[in-house]
One Martini backbone bead per residue (centre of mass of N, CA, C, O) as a GRO file, in nm:
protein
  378
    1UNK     BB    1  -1.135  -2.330   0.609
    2UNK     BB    2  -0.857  -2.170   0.571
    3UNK     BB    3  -0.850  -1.821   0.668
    4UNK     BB    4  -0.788  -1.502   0.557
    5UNK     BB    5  -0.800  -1.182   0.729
    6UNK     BB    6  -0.821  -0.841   0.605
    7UNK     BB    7  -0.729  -0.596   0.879
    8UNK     BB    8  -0.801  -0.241   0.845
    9UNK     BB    9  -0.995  -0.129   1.127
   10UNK     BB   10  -1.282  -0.178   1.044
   11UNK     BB   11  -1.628  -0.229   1.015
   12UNK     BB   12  -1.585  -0.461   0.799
   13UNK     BB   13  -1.332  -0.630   0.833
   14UNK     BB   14  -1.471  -0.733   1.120
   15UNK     BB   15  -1.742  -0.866   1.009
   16UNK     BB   16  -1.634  -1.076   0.804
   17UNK     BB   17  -1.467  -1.218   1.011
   18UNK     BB   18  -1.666  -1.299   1.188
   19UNK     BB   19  -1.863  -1.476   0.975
   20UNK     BB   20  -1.651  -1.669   0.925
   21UNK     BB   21  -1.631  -1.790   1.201
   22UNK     BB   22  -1.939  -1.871   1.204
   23UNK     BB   23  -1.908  -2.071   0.947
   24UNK     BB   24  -1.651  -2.244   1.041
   25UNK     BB   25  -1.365  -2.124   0.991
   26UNK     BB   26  -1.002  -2.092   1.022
   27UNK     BB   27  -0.890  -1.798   1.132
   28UNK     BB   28  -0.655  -1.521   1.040
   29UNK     BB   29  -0.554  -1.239   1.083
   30UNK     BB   30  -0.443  -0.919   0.919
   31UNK     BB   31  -0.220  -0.654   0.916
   32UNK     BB   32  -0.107  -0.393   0.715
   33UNK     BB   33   0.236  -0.235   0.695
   34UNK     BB   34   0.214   0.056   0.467
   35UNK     BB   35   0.455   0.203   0.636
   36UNK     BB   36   0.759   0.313   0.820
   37UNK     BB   37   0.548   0.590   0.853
   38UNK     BB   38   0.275   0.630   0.977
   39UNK     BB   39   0.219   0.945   1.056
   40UNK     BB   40   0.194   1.006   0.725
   41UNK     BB   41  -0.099   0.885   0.756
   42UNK     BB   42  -0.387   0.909   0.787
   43UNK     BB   43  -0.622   0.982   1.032
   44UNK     BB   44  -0.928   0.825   1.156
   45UNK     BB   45  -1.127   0.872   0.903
   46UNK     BB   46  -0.883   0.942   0.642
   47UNK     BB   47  -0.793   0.638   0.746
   48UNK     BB   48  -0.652   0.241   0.674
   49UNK     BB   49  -0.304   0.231   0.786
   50UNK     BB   50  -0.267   0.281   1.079
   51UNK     BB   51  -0.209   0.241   1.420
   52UNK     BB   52  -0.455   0.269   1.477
   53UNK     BB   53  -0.606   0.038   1.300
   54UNK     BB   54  -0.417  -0.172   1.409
   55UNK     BB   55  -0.567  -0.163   1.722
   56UNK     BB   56  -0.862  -0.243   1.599
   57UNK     BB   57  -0.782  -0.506   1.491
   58UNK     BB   58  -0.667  -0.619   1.753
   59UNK     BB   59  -0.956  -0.599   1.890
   60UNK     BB   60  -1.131  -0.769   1.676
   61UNK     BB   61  -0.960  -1.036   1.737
   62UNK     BB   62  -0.999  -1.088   2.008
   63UNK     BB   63  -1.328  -1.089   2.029
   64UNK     BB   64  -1.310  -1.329   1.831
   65UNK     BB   65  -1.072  -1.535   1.902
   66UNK     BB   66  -0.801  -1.485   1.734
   67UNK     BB   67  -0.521  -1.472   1.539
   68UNK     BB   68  -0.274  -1.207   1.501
   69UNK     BB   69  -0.129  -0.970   1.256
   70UNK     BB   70   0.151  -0.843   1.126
   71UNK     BB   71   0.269  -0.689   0.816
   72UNK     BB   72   0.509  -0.609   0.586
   73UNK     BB   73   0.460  -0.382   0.287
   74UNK     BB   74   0.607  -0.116   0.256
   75UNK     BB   75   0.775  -0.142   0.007
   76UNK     BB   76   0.553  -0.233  -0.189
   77UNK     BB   77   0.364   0.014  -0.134
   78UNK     BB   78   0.564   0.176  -0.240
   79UNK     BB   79   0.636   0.068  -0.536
   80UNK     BB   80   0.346  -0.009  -0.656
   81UNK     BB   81   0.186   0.301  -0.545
   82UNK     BB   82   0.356   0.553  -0.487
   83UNK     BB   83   0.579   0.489  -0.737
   84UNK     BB   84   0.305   0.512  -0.942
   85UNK     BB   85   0.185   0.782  -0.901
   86UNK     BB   86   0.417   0.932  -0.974
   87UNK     BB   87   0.471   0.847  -1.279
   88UNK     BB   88   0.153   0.924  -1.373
   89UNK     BB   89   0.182   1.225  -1.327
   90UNK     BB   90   0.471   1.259  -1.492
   91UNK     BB   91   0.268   1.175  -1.778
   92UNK     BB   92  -0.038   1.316  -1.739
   93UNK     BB   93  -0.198   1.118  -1.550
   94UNK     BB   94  -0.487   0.987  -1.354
   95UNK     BB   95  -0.467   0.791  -1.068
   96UNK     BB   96  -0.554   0.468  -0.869
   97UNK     BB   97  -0.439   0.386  -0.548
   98UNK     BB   98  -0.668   0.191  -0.479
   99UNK     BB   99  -0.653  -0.003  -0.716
  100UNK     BB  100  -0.341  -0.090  -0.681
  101UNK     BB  101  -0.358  -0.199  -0.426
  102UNK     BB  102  -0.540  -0.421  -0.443
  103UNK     BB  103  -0.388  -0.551  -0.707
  104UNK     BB  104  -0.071  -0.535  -0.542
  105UNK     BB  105  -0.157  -0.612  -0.218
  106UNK     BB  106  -0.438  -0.745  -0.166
  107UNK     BB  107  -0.426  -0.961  -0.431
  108UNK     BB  108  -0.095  -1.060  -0.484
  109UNK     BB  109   0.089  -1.033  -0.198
  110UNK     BB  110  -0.109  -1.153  -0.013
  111UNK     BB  111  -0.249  -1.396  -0.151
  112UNK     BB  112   0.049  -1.532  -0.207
  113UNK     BB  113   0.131  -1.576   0.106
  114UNK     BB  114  -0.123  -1.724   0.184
  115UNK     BB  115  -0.080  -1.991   0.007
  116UNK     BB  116   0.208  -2.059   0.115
  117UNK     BB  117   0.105  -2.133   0.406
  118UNK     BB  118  -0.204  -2.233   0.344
  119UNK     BB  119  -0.431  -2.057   0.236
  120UNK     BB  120  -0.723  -2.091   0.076
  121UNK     BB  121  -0.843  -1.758   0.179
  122UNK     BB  122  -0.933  -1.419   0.130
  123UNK     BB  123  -1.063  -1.222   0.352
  124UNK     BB  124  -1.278  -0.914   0.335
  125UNK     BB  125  -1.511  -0.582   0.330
  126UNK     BB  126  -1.604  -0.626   0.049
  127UNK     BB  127  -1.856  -0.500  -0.177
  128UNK     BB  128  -1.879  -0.803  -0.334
  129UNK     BB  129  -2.003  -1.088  -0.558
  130UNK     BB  130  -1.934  -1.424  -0.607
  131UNK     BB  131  -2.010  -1.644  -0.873
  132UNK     BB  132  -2.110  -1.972  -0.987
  133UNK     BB  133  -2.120  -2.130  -1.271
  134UNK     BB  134  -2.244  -2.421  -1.444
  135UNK     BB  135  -1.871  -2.493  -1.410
  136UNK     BB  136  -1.776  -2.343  -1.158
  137UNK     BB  137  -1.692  -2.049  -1.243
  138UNK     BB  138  -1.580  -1.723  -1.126
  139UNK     BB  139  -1.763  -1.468  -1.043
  140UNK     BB  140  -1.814  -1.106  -1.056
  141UNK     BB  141  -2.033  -0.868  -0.862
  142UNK     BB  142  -2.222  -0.707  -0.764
  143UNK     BB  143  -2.382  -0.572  -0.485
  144UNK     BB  144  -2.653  -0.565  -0.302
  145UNK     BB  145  -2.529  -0.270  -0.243
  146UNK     BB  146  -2.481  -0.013  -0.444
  147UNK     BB  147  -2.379   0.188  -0.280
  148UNK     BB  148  -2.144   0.008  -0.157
  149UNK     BB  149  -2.029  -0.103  -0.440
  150UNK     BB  150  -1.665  -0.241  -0.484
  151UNK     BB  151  -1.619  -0.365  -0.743
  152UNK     BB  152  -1.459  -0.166  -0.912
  153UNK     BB  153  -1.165  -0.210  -0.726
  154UNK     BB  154  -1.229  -0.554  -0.827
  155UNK     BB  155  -1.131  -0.514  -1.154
  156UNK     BB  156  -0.814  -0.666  -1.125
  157UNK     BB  157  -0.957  -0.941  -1.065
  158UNK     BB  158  -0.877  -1.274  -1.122
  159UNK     BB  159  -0.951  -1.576  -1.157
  160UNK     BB  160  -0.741  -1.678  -0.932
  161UNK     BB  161  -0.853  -1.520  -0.749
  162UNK     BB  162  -1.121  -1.558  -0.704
  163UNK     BB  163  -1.050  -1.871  -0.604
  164UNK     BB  164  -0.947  -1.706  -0.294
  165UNK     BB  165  -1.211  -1.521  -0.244
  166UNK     BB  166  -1.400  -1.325   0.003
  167UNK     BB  167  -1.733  -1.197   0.055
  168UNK     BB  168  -1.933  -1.172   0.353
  169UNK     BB  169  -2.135  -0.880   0.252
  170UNK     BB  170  -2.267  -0.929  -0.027
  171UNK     BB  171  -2.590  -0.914   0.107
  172UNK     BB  172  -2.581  -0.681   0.213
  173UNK     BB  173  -2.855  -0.398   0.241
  174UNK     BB  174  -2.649  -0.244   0.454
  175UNK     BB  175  -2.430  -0.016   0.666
  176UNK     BB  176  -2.611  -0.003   0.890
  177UNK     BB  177  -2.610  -0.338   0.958
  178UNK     BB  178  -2.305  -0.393   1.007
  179UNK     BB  179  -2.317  -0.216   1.251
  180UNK     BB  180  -2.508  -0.318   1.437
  181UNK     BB  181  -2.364  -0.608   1.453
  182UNK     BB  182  -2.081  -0.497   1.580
  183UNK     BB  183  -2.245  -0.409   1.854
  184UNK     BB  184  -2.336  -0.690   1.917
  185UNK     BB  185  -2.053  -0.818   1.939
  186UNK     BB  186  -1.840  -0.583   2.080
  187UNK     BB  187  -1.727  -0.342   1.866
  188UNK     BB  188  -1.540  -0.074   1.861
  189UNK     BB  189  -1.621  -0.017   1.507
  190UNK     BB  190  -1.913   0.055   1.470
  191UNK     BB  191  -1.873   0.386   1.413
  192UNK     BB  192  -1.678   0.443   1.278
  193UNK     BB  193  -1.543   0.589   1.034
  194UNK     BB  194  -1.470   0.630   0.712
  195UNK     BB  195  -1.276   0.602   0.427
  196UNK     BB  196  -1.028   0.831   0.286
  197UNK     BB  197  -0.848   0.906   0.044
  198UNK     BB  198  -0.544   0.963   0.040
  199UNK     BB  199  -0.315   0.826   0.290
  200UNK     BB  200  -0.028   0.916   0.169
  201UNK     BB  201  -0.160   1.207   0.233
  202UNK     BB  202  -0.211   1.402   0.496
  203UNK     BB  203  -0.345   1.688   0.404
  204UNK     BB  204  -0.455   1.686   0.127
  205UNK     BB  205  -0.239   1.784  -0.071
  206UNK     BB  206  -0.096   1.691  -0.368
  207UNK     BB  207   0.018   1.912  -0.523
  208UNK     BB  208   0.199   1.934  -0.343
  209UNK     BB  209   0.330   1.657  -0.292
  210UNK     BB  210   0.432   1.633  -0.582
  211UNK     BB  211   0.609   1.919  -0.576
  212UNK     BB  212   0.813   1.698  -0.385
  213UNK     BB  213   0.852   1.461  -0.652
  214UNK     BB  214   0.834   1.671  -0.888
  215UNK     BB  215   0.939   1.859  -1.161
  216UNK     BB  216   0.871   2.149  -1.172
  217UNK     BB  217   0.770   2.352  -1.484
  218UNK     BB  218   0.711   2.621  -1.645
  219UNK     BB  219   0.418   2.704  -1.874
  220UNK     BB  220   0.193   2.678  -2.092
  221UNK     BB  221  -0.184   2.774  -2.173
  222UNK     BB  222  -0.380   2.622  -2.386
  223UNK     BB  223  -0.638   2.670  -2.640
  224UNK     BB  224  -0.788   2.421  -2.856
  225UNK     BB  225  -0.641   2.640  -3.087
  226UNK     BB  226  -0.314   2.694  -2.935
  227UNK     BB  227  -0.357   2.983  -2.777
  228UNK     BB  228  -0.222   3.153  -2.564
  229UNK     BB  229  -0.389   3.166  -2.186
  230UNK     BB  230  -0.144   3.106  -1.999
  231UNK     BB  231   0.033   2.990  -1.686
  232UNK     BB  232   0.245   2.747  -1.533
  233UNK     BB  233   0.410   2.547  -1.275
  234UNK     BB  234   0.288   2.284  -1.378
  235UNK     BB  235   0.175   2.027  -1.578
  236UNK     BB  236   0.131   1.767  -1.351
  237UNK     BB  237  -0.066   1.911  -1.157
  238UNK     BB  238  -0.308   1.854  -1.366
  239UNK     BB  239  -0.688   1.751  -1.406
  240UNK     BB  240  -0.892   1.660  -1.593
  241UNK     BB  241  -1.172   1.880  -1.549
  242UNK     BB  242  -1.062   2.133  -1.441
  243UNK     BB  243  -1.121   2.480  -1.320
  244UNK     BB  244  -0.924   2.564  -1.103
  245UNK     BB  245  -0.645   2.744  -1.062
  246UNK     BB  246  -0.557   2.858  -1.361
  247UNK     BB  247  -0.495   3.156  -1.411
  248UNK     BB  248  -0.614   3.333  -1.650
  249UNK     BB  249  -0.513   3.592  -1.904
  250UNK     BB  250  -0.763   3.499  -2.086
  251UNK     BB  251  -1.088   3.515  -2.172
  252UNK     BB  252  -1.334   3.356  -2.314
  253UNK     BB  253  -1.531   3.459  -2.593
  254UNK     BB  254  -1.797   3.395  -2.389
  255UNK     BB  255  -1.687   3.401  -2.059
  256UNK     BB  256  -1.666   3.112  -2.022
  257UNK     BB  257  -1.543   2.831  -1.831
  258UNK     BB  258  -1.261   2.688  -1.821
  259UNK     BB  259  -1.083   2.389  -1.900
  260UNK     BB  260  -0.930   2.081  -1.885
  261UNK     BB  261  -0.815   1.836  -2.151
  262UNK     BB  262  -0.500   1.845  -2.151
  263UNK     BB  263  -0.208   1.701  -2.098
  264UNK     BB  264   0.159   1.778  -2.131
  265UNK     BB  265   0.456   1.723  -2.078
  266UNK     BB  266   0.651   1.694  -2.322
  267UNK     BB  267   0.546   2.019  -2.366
  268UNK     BB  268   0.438   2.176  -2.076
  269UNK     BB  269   0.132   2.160  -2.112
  270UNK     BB  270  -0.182   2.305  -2.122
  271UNK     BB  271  -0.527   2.209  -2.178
  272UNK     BB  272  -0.808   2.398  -2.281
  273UNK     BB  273  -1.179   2.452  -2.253
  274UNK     BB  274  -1.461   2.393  -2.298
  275UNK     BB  275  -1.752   2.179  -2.147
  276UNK     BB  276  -1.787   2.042  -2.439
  277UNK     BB  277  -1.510   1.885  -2.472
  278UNK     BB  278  -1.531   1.657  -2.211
  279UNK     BB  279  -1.636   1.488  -2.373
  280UNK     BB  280  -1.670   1.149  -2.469
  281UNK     BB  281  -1.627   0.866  -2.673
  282UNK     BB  282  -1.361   0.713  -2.651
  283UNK     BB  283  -1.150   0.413  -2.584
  284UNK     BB  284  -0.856   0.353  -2.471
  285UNK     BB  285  -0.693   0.027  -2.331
  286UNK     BB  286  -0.435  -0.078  -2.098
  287UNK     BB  287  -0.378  -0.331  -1.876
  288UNK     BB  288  -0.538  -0.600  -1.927
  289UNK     BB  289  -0.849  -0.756  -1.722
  290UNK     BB  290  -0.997  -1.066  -1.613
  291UNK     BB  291  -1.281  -1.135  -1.387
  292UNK     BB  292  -1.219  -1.400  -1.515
  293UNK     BB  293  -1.381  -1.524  -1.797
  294UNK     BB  294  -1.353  -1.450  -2.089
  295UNK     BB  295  -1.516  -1.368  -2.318
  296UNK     BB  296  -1.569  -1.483  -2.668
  297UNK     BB  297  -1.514  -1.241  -2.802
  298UNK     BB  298  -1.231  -1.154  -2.732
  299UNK     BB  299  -1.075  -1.361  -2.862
  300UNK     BB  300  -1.208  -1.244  -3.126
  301UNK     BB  301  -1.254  -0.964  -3.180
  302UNK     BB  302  -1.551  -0.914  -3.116
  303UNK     BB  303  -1.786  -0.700  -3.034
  304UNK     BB  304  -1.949  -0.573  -2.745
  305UNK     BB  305  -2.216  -0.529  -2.469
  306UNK     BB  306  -2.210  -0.324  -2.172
  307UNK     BB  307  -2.134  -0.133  -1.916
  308UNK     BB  308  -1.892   0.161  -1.810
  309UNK     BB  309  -1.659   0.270  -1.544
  310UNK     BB  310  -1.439   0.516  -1.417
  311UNK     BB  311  -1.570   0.505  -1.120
  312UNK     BB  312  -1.638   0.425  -0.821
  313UNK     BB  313  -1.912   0.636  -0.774
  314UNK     BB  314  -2.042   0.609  -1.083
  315UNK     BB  315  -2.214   0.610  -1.375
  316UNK     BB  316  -2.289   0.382  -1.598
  317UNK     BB  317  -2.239   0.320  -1.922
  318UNK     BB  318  -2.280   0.277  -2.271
  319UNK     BB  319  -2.133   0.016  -2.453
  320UNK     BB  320  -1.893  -0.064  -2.691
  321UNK     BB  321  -1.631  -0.346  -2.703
  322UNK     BB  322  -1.291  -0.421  -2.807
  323UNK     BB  323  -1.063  -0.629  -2.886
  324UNK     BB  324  -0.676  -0.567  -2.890
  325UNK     BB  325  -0.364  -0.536  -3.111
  326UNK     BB  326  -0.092  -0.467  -3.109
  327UNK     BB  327   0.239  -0.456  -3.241
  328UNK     BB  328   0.336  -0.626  -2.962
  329UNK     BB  329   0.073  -0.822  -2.884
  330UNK     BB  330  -0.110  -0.623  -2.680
  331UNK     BB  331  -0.366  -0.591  -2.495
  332UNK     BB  332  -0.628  -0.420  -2.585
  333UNK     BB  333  -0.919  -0.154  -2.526
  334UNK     BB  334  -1.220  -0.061  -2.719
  335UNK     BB  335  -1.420   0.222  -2.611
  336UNK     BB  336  -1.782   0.287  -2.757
  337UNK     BB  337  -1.995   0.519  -2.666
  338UNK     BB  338  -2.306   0.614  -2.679
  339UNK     BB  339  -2.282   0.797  -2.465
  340UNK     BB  340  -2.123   1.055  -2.341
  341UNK     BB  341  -1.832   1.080  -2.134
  342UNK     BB  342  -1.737   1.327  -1.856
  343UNK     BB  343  -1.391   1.369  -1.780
  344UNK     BB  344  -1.141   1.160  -1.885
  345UNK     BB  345  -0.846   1.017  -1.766
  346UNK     BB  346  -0.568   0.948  -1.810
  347UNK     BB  347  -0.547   0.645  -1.572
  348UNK     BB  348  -0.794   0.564  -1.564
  349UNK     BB  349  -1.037   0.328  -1.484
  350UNK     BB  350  -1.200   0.071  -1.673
  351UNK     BB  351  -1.509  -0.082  -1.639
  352UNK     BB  352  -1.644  -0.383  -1.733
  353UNK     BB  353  -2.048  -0.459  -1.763
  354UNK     BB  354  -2.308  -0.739  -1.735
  355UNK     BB  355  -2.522  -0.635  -1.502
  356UNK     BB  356  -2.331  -0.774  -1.241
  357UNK     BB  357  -2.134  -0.803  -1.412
  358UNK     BB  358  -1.756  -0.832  -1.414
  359UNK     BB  359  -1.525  -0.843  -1.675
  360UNK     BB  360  -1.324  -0.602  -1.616
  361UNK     BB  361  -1.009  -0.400  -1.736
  362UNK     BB  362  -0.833  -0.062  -1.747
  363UNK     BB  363  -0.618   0.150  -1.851
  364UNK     BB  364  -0.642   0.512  -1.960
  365UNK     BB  365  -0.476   0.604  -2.286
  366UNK     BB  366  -0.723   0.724  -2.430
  367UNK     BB  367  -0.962   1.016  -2.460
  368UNK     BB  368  -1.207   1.118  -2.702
  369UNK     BB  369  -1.324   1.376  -2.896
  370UNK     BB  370  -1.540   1.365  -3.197
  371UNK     BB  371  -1.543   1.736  -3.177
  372UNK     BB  372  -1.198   1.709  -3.141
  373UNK     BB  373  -0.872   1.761  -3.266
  374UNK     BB  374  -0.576   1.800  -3.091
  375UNK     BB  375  -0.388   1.857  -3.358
  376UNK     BB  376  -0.446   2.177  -3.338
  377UNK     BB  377  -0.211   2.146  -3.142
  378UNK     BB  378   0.137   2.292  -3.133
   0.00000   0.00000   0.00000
């Protein structure tokens, strides 16, 4: 099988890579230059897109002796990514640039181009593993170290897409494992760290780089029923769930630490309030994909149950999730939680799980707590 492998320069996808090799697959690297000022993007341990990685990416194609390519991917890196997370912010929503990444560079222009050229599949070092159902049917699953897995970032990939993904980690019991196996191979990335954060900030302060691309206006600070209790520089500055930096000047009367509950950016408001407010009981999803094919209740629109995540390495929670049609026919996703899940922002994405099987996703338009009413604040 001719495979690209997508070679972020870490020590991941060089063993991904060697494995494809191993297995005997037709292989050929290639590493997206992501930024065409890449000095801007984080370097070292905090970054996965640099020169630096680039460099990585190039010696461990070389020891495995297969052929390298850089891509140019930076305009749409830039408009599908960084130009969707300022969009994002300046909602009020709160966005995950690696999930945006995931579905529409490297699953999606990496893919098609991949396909375009002749290659039946794209290898990543992603941890999670695709599983054929008794119809040949492609299902994407948790990875089997739960702790490094990536399935969550990996809940945006469609069915046509898992038919042409591979994940040569998904078996791996553990990263140190990995880590050893790189170093037998002769892989100089054997010890490299973690990529982390987002690459596009380099100096990691978000608030600075939005205030220099959001126009940011002072406005009020309101507690749960109206009352102003401070002011703001920017209400897209701030993310559900914040504590810090509110510099509030009327202290909650039970003495108690108030949270940012809602942005409202059109009202140029911050809501705030008490840290049991943060309960969320309902969510509602729109853009909406299934990562395989959808369940039979999905097509019927009746409730099933479930098991939903919010974070990359959060903790899955019990739902009921059922499928619905807006008023344009658009299809949306009402997930109610057993139990309440804490501090949950529009942007961020819910994945959907049925045991170690990934069901689907949305991007979270609107998220409740049945124990406050947002209408009475005016």
């Amino acid at each position: 099988m001719k495979v690209l492998a997508a070679m972020s320069g870490g020590v991941d996808s060089a063993v991904a890579a060697a494995r494809a090799v191993e297995a005997g697959h037709d292989v050929v690297g290639v590493h997206l230059a992501l930024s065409r000022m890449p000095g801007t993007l984080r370097t070292g341990s905090r970054g996965c897109c640099t020169i630096e990685d680039s460099r990585d990416a190039w010696r461990a194609c070389d020891i495995l002796g297969i052929p390298y390519y850089v891509w140019d991917f930076s305009e749409r890196f830039k408009e599908d990514v960084v130009d969707d997370f300022i969009a994002e912010y300046a909602a009020g929503r709160t966005p995950n640039p690696c999930m945006r990444c995931n579905e529409r560079i490297k699953f999606a222009a990496l893919l098609e181009k991949a396909l375009a050229l002749g290659f039946d599949a794209v290898c990543t070092g992603h941890y999670a593993k695709v599983i054929e159902d008794e119809h040949g049917n492609r299902e994407l699953h948790r990875a089997a170290d739960w702790a490094k897995d990536q399935s969550y970032v990996l809940g945006v990939l469609t069915h046509e897409q898992l038919k042409h993904s591979m994940f040569p980690l998904a078996e791996t019991p553990s990263k140190a494992e990995v880590r050893a196996e790189a170093a037998r191979r002769g892989l100089s990335v054997a010890n490299k760290p973690d990529s982390h954060d987002i690459c596009f900030i380099s100096d990691g302060d978000t608030r600075g780089w939005l205030a220099e691309k959001i126009e940011m206006e002072s406005g009020s600070i309101v507690d749960q029923d109206g009352q102003v209790v401070g002011e703001h520089e920017g209400a897209n500055a701030f993310t559900v769930g914040q504590r810090r930096g509110l510099k509030l000047g009327r202290p909650a009367p039970d003495g108690k630490p108030r949270f940012v509950l809602e942005i409202r950016p059109k009202e140029n408001k911050v809501v705030v309030g008490p840290e049991a407010l943060l309960a969320v009981d309902q969510m509602r999803g729109i853009k909406v994909s299934w990562a395989g094919l959808p369940l039979p209740e999905v097509e019927a629109q009746t409730s099933f149950e479930c098991m939903v995540q919010v974070r990359a390495h959060g903790d899955p929670v019990a739902a009921r999730a059922q499928s619905e049609l807006d008023d344009d026919g658009r299809q949306q996703l009402v997930v109610t939680l057993i139990e309440p899940m804490r501090g949950v922002a529009p942007g961020q994405t819910m994945v959907l799980y049925q045991g170690t099987r990934v069901l689907g996703q949305a991007t979270i338009d609107s998220a409740r707590s049945l124990s406050w009413d947002p209408a009475k604040v005016s």
